[in-house]
C-alpha positions as CSV (number, residue, x, y, z in Angstrom):
1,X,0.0,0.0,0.0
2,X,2.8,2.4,0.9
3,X,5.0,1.6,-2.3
4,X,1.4,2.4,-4.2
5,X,0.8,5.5,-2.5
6,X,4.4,6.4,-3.3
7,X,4.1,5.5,-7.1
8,X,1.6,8.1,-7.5
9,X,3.6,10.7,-6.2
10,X,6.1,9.9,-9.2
11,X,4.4,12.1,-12.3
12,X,4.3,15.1,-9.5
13,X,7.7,14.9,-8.5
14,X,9.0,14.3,-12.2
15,X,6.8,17.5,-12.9
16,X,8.3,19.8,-10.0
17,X,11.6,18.8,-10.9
18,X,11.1,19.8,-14.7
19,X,9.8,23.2,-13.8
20,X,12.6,23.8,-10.8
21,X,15.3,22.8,-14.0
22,X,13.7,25.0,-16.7
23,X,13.4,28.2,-14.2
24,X,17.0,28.2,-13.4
25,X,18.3,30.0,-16.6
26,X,15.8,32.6,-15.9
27,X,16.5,32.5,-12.0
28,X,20.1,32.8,-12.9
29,X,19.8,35.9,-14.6
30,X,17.9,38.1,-11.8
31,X,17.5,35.9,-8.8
32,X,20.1,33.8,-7.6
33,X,19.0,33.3,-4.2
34,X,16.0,31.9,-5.7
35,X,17.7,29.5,-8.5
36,X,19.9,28.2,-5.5
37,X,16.3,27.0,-4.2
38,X,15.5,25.7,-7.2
39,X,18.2,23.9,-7.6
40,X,17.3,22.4,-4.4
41,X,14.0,21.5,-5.3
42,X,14.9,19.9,-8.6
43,X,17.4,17.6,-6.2
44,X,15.0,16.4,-3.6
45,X,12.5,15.5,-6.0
46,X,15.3,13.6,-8.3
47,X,16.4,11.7,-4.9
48,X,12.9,11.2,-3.6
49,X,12.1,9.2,-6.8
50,X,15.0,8.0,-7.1
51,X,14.4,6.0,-3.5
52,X,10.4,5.4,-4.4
53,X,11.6,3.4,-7.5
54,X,14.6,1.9,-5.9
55,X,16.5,3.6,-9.2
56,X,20.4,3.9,-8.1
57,X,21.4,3.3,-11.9
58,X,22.6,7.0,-12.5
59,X,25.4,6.2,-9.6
60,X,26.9,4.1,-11.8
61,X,28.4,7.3,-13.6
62,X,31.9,7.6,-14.2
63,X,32.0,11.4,-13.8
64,X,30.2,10.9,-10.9
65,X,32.6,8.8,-9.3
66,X,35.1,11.4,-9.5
67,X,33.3,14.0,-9.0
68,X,32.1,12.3,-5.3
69,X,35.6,11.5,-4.7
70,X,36.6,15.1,-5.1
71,X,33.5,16.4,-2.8
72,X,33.8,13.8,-0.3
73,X,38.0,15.1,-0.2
74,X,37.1,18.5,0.2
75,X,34.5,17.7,3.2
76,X,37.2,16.3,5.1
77,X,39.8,18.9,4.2
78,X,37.0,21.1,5.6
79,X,36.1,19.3,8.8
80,X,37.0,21.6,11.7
81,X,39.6,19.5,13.5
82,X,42.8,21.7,14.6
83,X,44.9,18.7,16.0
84,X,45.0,17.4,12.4
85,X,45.5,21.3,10.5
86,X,41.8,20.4,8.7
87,X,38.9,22.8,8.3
88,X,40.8,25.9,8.7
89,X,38.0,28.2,7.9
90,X,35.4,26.7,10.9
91,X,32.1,25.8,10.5
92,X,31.1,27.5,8.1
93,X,33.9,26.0,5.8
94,X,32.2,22.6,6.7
95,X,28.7,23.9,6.0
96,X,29.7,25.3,2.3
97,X,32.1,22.2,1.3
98,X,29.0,19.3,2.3
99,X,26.4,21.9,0.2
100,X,28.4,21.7,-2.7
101,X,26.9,18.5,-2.9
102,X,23.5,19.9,-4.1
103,X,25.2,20.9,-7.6
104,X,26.4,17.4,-8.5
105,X,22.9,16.1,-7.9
106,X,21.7,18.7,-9.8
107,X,23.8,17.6,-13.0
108,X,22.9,13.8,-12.5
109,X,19.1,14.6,-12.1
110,X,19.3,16.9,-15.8
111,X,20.8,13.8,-17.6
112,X,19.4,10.9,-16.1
113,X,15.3,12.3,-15.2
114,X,14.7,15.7,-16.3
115,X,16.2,16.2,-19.5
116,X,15.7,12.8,-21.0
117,X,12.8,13.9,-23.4
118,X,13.1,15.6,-26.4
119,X,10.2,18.8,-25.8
120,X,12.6,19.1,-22.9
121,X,15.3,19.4,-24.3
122,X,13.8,21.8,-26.7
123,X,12.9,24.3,-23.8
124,X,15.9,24.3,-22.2
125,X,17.7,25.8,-25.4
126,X,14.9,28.1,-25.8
127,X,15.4,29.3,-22.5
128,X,19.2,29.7,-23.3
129,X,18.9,31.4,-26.6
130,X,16.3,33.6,-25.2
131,X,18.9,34.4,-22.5
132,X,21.4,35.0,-24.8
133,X,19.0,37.9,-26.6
134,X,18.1,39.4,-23.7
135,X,21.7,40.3,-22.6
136,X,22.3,41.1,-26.0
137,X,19.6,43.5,-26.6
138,X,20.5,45.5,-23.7
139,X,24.0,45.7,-24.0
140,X,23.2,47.0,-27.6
141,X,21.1,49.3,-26.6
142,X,23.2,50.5,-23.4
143,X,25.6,51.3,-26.5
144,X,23.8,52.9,-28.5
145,X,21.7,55.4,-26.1
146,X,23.6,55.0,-22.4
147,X,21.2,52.7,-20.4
148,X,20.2,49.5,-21.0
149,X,16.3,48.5,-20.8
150,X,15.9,48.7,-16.7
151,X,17.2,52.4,-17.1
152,X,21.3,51.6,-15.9
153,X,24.2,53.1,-17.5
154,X,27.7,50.9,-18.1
155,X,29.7,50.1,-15.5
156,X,33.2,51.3,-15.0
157,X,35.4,51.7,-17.8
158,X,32.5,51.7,-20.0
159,X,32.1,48.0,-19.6
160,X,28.6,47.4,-21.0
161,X,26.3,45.6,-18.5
162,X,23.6,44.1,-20.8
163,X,20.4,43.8,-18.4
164,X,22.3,44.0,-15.1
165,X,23.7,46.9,-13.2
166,X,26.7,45.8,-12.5
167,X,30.0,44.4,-15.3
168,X,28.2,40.8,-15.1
169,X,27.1,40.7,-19.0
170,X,30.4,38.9,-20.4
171,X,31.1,36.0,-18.2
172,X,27.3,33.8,-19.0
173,X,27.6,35.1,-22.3
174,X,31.1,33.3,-22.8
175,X,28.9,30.2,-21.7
176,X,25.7,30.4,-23.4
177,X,26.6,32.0,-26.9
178,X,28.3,28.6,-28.2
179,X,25.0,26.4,-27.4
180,X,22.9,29.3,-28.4
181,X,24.7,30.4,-31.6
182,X,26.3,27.2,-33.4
183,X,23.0,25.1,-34.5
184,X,20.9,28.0,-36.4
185,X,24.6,29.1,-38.2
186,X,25.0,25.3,-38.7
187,X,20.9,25.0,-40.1
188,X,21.3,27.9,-42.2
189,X,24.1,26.6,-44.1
190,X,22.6,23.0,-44.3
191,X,20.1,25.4,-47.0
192,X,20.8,26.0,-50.6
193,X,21.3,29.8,-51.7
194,X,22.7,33.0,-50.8
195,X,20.4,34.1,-48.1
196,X,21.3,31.2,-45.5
197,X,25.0,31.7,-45.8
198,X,25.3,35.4,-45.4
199,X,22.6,34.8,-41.9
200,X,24.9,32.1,-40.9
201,X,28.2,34.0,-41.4
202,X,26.3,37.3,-40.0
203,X,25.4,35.5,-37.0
204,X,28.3,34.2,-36.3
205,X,30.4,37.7,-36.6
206,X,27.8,39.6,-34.6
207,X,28.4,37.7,-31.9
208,X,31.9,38.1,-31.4
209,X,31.8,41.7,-32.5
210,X,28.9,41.9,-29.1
211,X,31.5,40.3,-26.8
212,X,34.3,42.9,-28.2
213,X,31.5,45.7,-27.5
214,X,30.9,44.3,-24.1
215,X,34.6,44.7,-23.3
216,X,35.6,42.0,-20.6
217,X,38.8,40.7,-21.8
218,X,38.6,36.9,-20.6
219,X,35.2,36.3,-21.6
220,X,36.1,37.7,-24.8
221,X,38.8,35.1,-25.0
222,X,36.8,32.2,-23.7
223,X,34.2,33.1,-26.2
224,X,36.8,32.8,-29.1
225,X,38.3,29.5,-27.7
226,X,35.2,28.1,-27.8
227,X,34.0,28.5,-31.2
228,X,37.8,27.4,-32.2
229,X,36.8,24.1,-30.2
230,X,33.5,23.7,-32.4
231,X,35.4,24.7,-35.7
232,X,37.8,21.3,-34.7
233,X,34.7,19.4,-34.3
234,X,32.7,20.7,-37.3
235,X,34.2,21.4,-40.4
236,X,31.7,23.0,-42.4
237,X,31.6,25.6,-39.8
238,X,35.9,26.8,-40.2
239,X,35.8,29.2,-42.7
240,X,32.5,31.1,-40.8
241,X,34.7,31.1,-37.1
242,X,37.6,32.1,-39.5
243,X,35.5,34.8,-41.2
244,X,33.9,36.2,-37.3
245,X,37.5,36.1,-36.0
246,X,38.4,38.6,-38.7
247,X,35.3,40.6,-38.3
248,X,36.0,40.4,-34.6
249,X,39.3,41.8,-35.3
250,X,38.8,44.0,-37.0
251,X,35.7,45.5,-34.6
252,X,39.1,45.5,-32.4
253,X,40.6,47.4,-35.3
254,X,38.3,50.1,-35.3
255,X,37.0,50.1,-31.4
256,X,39.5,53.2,-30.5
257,X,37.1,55.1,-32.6
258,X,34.1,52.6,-32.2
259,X,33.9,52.1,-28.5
260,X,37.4,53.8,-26.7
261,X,36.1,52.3,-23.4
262,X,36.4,48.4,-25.1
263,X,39.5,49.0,-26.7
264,X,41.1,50.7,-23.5
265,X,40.1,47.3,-22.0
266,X,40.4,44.8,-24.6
267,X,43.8,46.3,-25.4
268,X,45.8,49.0,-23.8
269,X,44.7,48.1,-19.8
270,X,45.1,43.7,-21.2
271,X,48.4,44.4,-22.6
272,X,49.6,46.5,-19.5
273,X,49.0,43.8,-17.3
274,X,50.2,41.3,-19.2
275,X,53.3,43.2,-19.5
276,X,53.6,43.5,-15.5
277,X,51.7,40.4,-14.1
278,X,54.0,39.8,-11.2
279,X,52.4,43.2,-9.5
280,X,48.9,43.3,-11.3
281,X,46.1,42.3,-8.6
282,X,46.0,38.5,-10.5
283,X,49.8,37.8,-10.3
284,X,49.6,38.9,-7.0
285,X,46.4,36.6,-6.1
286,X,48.3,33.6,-8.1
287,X,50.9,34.1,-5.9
288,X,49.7,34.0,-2.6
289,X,47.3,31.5,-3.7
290,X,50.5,29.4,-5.0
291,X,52.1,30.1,-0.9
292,X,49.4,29.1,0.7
293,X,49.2,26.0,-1.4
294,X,52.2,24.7,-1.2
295,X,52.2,25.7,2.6
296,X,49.5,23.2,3.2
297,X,49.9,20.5,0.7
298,X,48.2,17.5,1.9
299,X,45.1,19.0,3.0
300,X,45.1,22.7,2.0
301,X,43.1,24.8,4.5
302,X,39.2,23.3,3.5
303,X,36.4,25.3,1.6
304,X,37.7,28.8,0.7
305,X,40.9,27.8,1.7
306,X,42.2,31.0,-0.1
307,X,39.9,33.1,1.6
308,X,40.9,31.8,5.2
309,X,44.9,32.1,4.4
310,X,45.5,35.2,2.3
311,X,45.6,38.2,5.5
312,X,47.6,35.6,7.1
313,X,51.0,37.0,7.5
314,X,53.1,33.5,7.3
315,X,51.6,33.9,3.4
316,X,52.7,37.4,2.6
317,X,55.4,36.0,0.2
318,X,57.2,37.8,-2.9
319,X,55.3,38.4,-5.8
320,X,56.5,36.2,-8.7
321,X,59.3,39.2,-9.7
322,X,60.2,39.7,-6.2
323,X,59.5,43.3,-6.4
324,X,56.6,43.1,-3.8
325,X,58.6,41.7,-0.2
326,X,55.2,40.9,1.2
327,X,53.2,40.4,-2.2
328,X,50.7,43.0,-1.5
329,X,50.1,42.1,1.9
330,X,46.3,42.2,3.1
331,X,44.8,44.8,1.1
332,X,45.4,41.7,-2.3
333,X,42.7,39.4,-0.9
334,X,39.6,38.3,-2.3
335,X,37.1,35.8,-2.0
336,X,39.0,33.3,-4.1
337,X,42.1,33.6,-6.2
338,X,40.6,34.0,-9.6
339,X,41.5,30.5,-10.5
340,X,39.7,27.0,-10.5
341,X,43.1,25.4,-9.7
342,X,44.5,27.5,-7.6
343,X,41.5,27.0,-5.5
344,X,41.2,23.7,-5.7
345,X,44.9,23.3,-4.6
346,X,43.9,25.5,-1.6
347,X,40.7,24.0,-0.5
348,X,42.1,20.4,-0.4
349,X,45.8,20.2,-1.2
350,X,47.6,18.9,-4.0
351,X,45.4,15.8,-3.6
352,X,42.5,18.3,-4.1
353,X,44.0,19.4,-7.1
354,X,44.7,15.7,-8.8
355,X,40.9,15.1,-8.1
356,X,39.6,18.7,-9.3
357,X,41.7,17.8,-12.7
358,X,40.3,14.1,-12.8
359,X,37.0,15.2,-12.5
360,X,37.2,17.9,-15.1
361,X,38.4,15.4,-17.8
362,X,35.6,12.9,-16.5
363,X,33.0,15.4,-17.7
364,X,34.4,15.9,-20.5
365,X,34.9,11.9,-21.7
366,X,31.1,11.8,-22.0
367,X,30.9,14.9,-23.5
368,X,33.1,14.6,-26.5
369,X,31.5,11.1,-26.6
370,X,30.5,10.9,-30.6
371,X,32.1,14.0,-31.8
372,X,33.7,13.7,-34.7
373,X,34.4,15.7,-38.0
374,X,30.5,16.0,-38.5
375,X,29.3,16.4,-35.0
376,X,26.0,17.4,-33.7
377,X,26.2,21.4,-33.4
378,X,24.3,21.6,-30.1
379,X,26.9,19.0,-28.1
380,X,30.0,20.3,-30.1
381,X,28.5,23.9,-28.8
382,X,28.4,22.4,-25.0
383,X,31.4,20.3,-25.4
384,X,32.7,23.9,-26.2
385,X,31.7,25.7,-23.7
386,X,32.6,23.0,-20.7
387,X,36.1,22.4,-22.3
388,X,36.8,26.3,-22.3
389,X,35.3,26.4,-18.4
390,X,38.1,23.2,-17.3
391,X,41.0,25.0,-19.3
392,X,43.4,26.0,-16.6
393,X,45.2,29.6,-18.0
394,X,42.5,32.1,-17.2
395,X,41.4,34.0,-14.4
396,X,37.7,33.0,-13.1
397,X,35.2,33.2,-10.6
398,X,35.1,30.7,-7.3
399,X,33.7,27.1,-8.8
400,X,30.9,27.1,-7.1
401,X,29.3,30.6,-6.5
402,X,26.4,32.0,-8.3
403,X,25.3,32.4,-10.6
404,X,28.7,31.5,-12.3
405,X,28.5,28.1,-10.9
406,X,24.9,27.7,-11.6
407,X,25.5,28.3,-15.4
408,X,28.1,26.1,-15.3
409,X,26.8,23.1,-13.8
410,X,23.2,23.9,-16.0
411,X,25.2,23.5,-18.9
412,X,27.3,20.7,-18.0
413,X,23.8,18.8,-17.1
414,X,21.9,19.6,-19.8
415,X,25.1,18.7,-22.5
416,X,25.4,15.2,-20.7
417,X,22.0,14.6,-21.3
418,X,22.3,15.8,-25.2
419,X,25.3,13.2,-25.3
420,X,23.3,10.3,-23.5
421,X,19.2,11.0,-25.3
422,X,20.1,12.9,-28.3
423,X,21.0,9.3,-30.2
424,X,18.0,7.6,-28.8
């Protein structure tokens, strides 16, 4: 009678977890307090059927293995025991590392329940693409008149803001353009005639010339990586990513007269840095990141291990030049130290850091799964994305805060369940 009762419950739970899924790219852009909640959601219900039916099958994952092994590594790097140097940070160190729990849930529920249908599928990249025009129109519009749609201006430096008030416009756009862009420019040049090509090649270009216009330099460059992924995966689609690469160029060209605050960005404030990392505020993060690391190598300090060590003064070390005796001292720190690997290496050691890189390549096996030379231009646009997100050089975000994290895992989910249903 009980197992009955609970069968029943199965549609509704299926149901509340498809609606929790397909509200997070909206939550994401304007509520991430509330997309945290429905992440949660979408997890409890996964779990609760998952224990009505008795189906445990989706632990059978591979990137799920290593993906608990990390977790599971970084909850006992964070558990607050001072005899043994773990869980530096406290409690709330503890509390953070066993949460991050909820997002690898969260990815097996999109490929194993939630996304296994088709229409669902469907939605999700109408939600994306829909996403992707929404930042888009107001950062063109910010542009052209000084305020976006909600009535705010750029942010500093000029950086265009699409529909948010502060810089946040370039980082989810470096993730959702790829998925968003590559299978209407791969439709239209499946069609005979003039027309098709020039939209597919227009498309294309206007979207790198956005993320030039935008101005933030590594989503810019993530953007570009990407599409150089997809144009190794799919060769009809080279000479288009070799045509927007020129276009973007040559937007690059022309943005001194154009737009003065991108190309002050994109190219005289990059190339500065660049030119004097040791002392900019990311070779200064690295750095310290790097002392604190190697400082605690077994264990690191637990969940924002960075955080917990950087006004330490046993970590003030050189910059990377030596110019800086005390690298900045306290005034550097942040949140994180702008790297996925220098965090991981922080939060759990350099054991931490062989599981953060083994996990990142398990996602990505399943992924590229089926690729080829004529791959599908949806997965070759997620395999894309994901592959630029795990590439070490670049400065980021903390792995799992919102909505950066959020996007990322969303996408991760919703591309392992393209590479498991789309066949079917």
């Amino acid at each position: 009678m009980i197992a009955a009762t609970g069968t029943r419950f199965i549609p509704r739970l299926e149901q509340t977890a498809l609606v929790c899924v397909l509200l997070v790219p909206l939550l994401l852009m304007h509520a991430h307090g509330i997309a945290e909640v429905a992440i949660a959601i979408a997890d409890v219900c996964f779990l609760l059927r998952s224990a009505l039916l008795r189906d445990w099958d989706w632990l059978k994952a591979r990137w799920l293995w290593f993906s608990a092994a990390w977790w599971i590594w970084l909850v006992v790097c964070s558990l607050p025991i001072p005899a043994l140097h773990l869980g530096e940070g406290g409690l709330r160190s503890l509390v953070q590392a066993v949460t991050t729990v909820r997002f690898l849930v969260f990815v097996a529920a999109m490929e194993f329940l939630v996304l296994r249908s088709r229409p669902a599928r469907r939605w999700m990249y109408g939600l994306i693409a829909a996403s992707v025009a929404w930042i888009a129109l107001n950062s063109v519009v910010q542009y052209a008149i000084g305020w976006n749609l909600i009535g705010w201006p750029p942010g500093p430096e000029g950086v265009l803001t699409g529909p948010f008030g502060k810089p946040r416009a370039g980082p989810p756009m470096a993730l959702i353009i790829p998925p968003a862009v590559v299978p209407p420019v791969a439709a239209l040049l499946s069609r005979k005639g003039l027309r098709p090509a020039v939209g597919a090649y227009a498309l294309l270009a206007a979207s790198l010339v956005l993320m030039v216009m935008i101005g933030q330099r590594m989503p810019l460059v993530l953007t570009v990586f990407a599409f150089v992924i997809v144009a190794c995966l799919m060769r009809r689609l080279r000479p288009v990513v070799l045509t927007a690469a020129v276009v973007g160029g040559l937007m690059l060209a022309a943005s001194p007269v154009l737009a003065p605050n991108a190309y002050y960005r994109l190219v005289d404030k990059f190339s500065n840095q660049l030119e004097h990392f040791a002392v900019s505020p990311y070779g200064q993060l690295y750095a310290r990141a790097w002392e604190v690391g190697i400082r605690n190598p077994v264990t690191g300090m637990g969940f924002d291990g960075f955080e917990t060590g950087c006004q330490r003064p046993q970590y003030f070390r050189p910059t990377f030049d030596g110019s800086q005796p005390d690298g900045g001292g306290a005034k550097i720190c942040w949140h994180h130290p702008h790297n996925h690997y220098l965090q991981a290496l922080d939060d759990g050691g350099f054991i931490g850091l062989l599981l953060f890189s083994a996990m990142g390549i398990a996602w990505l096996v399943p992924l590229a799964r089926g690729l080829g030379r004529d791959s599908d231009p949806l997965r070759a646009g997620l395999f894309a994305v994901v592959c630029a997100q795990v590439w070490p050089i670049q400065s980021t975000s903390a792995f799992t805060s919102m909505p950066m994290g959020g996007w990322l895992f969303l996408l991760l989910g919703w591309g392992l369940a393209e590479a498991r249903h789309r066949s079917r």
